[in-house]
C-alpha positions as a Python dict, from the first residue, in 0.01 Angstrom:
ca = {
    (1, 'X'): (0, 0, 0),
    (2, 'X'): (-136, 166, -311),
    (3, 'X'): (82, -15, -569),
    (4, 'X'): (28, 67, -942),
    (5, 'X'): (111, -102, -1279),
    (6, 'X'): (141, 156, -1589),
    (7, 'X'): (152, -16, -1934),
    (8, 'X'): (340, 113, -2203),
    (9, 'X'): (102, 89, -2485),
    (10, 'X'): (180, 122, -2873),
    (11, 'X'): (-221, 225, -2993),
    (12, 'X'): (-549, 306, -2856),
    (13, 'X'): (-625, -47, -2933),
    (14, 'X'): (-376, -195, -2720),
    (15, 'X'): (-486, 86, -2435),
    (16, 'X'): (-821, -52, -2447),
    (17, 'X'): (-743, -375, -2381),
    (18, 'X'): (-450, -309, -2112),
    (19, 'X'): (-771, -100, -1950),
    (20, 'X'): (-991, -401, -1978),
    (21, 'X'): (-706, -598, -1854),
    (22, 'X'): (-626, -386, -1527),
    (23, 'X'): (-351, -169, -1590),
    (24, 'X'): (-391, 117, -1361),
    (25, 'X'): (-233, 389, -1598),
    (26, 'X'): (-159, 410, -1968),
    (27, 'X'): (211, 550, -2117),
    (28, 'X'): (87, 586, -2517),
    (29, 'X'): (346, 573, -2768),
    (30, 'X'): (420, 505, -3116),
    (31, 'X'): (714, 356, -3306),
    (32, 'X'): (812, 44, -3060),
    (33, 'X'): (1131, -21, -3292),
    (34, 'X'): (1225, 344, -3179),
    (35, 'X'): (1156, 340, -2824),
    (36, 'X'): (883, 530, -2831),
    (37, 'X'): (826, 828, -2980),
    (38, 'X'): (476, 1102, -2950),
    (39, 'X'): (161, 941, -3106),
    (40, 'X'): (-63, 1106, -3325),
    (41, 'X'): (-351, 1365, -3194),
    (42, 'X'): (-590, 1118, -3301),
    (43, 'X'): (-475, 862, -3084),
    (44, 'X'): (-394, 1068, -2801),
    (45, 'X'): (-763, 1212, -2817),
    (46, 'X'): (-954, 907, -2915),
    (47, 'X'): (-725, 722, -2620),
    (48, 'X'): (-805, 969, -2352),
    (49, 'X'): (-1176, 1003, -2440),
    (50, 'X'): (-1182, 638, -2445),
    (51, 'X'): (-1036, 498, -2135),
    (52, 'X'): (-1139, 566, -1752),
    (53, 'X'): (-801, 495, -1647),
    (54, 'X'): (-512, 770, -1650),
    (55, 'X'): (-328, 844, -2024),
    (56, 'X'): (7, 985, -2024),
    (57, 'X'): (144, 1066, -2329),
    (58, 'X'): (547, 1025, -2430),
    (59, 'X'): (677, 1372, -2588),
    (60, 'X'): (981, 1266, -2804),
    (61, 'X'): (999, 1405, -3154),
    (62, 'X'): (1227, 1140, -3280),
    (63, 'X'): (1446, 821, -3178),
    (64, 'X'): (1785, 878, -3078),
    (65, 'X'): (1948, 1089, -2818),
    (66, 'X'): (1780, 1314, -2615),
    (67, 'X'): (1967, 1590, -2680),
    (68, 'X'): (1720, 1827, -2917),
    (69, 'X'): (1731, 2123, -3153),
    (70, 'X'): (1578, 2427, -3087),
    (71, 'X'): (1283, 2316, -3429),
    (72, 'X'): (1299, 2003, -3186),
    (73, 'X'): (1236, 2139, -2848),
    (74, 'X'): (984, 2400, -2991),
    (75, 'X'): (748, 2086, -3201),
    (76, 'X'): (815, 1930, -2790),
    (77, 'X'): (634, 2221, -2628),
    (78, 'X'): (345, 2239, -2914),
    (79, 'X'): (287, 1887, -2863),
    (80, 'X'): (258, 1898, -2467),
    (81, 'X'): (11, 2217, -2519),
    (82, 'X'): (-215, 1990, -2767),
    (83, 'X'): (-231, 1738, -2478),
    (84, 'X'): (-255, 1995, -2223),
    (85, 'X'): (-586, 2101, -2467),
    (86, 'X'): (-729, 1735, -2476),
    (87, 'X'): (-696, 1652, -2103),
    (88, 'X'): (-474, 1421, -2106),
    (89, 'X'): (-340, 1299, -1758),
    (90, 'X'): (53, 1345, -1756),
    (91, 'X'): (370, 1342, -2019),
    (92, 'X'): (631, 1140, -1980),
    (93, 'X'): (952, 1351, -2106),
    (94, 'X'): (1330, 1363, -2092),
    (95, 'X'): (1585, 1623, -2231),
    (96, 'X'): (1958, 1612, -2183),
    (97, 'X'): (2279, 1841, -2220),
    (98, 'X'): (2553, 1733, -2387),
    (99, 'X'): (2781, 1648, -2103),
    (100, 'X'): (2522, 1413, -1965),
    (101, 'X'): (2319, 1679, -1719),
    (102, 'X'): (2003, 1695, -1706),
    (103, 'X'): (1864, 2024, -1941),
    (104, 'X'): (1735, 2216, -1645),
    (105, 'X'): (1655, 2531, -1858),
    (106, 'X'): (1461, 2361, -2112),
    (107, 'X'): (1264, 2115, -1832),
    (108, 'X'): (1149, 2422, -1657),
    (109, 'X'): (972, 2547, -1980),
    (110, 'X'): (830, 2236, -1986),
    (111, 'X'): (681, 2247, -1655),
    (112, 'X'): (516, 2587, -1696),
    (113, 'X'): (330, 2532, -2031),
    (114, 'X'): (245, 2197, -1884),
    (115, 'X'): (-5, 2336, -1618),
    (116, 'X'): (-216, 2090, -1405),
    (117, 'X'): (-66, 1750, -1585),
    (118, 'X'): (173, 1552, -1446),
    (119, 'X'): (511, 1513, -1544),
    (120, 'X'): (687, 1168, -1568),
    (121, 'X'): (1085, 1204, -1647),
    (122, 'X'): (1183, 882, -1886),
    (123, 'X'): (1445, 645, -1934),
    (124, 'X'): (1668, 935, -2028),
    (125, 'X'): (1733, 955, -1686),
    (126, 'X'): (1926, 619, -1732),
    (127, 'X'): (2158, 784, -1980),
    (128, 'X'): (2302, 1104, -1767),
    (129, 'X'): (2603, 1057, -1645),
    (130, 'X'): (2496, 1077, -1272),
    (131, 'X'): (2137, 931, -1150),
    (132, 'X'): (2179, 1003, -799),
    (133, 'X'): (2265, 1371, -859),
    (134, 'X'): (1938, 1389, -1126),
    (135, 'X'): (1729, 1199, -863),
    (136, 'X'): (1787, 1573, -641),
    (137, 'X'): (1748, 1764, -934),
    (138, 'X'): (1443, 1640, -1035),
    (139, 'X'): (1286, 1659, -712),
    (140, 'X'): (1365, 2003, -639),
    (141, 'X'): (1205, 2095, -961),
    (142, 'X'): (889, 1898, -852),
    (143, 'X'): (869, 1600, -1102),
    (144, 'X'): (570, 1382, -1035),
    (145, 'X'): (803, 1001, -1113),
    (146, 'X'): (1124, 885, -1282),
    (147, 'X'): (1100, 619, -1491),
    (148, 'X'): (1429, 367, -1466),
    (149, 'X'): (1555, 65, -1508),
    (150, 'X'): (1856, 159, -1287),
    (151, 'X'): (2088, 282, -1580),
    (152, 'X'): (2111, -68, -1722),
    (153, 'X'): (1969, -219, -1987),
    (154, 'X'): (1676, -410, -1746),
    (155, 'X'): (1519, -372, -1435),
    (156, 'X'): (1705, -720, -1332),
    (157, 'X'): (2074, -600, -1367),
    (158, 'X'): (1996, -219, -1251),
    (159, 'X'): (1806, -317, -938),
    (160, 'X'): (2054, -280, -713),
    (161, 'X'): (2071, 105, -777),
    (162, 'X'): (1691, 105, -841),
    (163, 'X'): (1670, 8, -468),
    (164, 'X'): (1937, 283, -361),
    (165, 'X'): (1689, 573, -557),
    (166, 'X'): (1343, 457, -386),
    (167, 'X'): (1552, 478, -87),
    (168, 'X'): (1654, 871, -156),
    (169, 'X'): (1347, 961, -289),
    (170, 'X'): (1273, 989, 65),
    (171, 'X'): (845, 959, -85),
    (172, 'X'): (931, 1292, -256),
    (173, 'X'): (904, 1147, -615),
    (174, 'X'): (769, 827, -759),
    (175, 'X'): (1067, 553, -892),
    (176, 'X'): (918, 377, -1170),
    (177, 'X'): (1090, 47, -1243),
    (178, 'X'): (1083, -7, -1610),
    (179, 'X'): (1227, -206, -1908),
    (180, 'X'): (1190, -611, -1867),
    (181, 'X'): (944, -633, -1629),
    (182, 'X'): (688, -943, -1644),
    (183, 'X'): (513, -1179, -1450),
    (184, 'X'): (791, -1395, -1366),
    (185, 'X'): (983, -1134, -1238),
    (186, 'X'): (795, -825, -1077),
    (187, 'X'): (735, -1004, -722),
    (188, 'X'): (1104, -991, -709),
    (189, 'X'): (1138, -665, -836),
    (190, 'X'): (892, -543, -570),
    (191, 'X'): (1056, -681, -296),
    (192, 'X'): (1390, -631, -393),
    (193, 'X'): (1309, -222, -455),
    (194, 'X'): (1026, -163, -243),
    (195, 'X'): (925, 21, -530),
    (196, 'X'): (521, 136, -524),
    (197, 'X'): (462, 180, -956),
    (198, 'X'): (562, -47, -1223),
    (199, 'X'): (599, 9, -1574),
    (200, 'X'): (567, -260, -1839),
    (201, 'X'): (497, -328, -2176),
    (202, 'X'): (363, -665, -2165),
    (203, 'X'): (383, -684, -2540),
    (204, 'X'): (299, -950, -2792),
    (205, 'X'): (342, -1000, -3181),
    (206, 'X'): (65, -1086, -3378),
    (207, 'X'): (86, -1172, -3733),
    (208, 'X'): (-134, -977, -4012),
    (209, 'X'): (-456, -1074, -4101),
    (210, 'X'): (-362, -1022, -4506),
    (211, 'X'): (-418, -1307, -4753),
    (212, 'X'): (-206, -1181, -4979),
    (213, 'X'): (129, -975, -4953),
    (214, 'X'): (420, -908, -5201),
    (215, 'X'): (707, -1111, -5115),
    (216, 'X'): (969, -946, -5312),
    (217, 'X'): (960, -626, -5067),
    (218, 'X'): (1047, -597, -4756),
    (219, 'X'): (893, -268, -4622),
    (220, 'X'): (681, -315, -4306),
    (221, 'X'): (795, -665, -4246),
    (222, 'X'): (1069, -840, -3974),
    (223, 'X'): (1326, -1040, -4094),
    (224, 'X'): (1104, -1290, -4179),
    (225, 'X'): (952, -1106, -4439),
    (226, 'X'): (611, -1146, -4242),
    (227, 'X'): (415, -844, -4121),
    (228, 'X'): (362, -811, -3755),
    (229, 'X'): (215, -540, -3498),
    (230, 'X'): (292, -498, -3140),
    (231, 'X'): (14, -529, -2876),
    (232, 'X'): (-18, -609, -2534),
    (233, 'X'): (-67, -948, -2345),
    (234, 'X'): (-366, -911, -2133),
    (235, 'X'): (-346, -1262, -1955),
    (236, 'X'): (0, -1109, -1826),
    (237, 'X'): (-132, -787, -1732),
    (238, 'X'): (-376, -955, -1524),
    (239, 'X'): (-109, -1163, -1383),
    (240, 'X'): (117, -877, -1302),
    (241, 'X'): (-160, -656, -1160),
    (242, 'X'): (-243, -987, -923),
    (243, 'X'): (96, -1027, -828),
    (244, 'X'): (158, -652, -723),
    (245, 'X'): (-205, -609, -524),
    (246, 'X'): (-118, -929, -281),
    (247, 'X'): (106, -773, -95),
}
């Protein structure tokens, strides 16, 4: 089996070395304390120039719901044509209606502008208010994956319905376990779901490299008052991408 491990990635740095550490595919982001939200067009080119390996980009204008304005939904479809422009691989997307659905009208724009790249549908699927009715949905529109961690707030608790959607999916769409994963738990996860592509951010804090900082503000700091950034762990990538190629 052709089993794959994506890692959510927060900068082209952190892409480089998930690449090096061998990740099979990239999600690029920005703003971890937001869950992710559309990088910049300099790191979405410089990432997908840079790396061998697959980028796909997250398209999500803000934090929050994913319930979007119109301004919102038309900055959504000028970003995915800038990354249509630069090549990238795939964008990883969600948009809801306000009872829960799943905005059909508005993903179908999305596919058509989005030409050859792939389309991943994200965790939003874990907020509409049914996931086995979106599962049919989203395959009949042709979505490459769902990304999931079983409408819970981990893979661990929501792997029981995680199981029930690879089942369905009937090899028509990709089920993406997401959100928790790590090396002491993806065997598990694997077995458990039988799922073939695994998404995790195998991130790590590391402190700043400044000497000197102003300790009577705040701004950019955790509640320590110490500056951090997010990056990944490559010993657990390489762990993980062990783990999920033994079997």
């Amino acid at each position: 089996m052709n089993r794959k491990l994506e890692i959510c990635c927060y900068s082209p740095e952190s892409a480089i070395d998930a690449e090096e550490a061998g990740a099979d595919r990239i999600e690029l982001c920005d703003n971890y304390s937001e869950g992710g939200t559309t990088p910049s067009y300099a790191a979405i080119k410089y990432t997908t120039n840079r790396l061998n390996i697959p980028v796909n980009v997250i398209i999500r204008p803000r934090g929050g719901d994913f319930l979007y304005s119109e301004v919102e939904f038309e900055i959504i479809k000028q970003d995915i044509i800038t990354c249509e422009n630069i090549g990238v691989n795939g964008i990883v997307i969600g948009l809801l209606l306000p009872n829960g659905d799943i905005d059909i009208s508005r993903l179908k724009e999305i596919i058509s502008i989005s030409k050859n790249m792939e389309i991943t549908f994200h965790r939003a699927f874990d907020m509409c208010n049914n996931q086995l009715k979106a599962l049919e949905e989203l395959k009949e529109l042709g979505i490459k994956r769902i990304l999931t961690s079983g409408a819970r707030n981990t893979t661990t608790e929501g792997i029981d319905l995680i199981k029930e959607l690879v089942l369905r999916a009937d090899n028509k769409i990709i089920i993406m376990p997401a959100s928790g994963i790590n090396d002491d738990n993806i065997q598990e996860i694997m077995l458990k779901t039988n799922a073939l592509e695994f998404h995790s951010s195998a991130k790590v804090f590391v402190g700043s490299n400044m000497e000197y900082h102003n300790k009577n503000i705040s701004m950019g700091k955790n509640d320590n008052n110490e500056f951090r950034k997010i990056t990944v762990n490559k010993n657990m990538i390489k762990r993980m991408k062990s783990i999920i190629d033994k079997k």
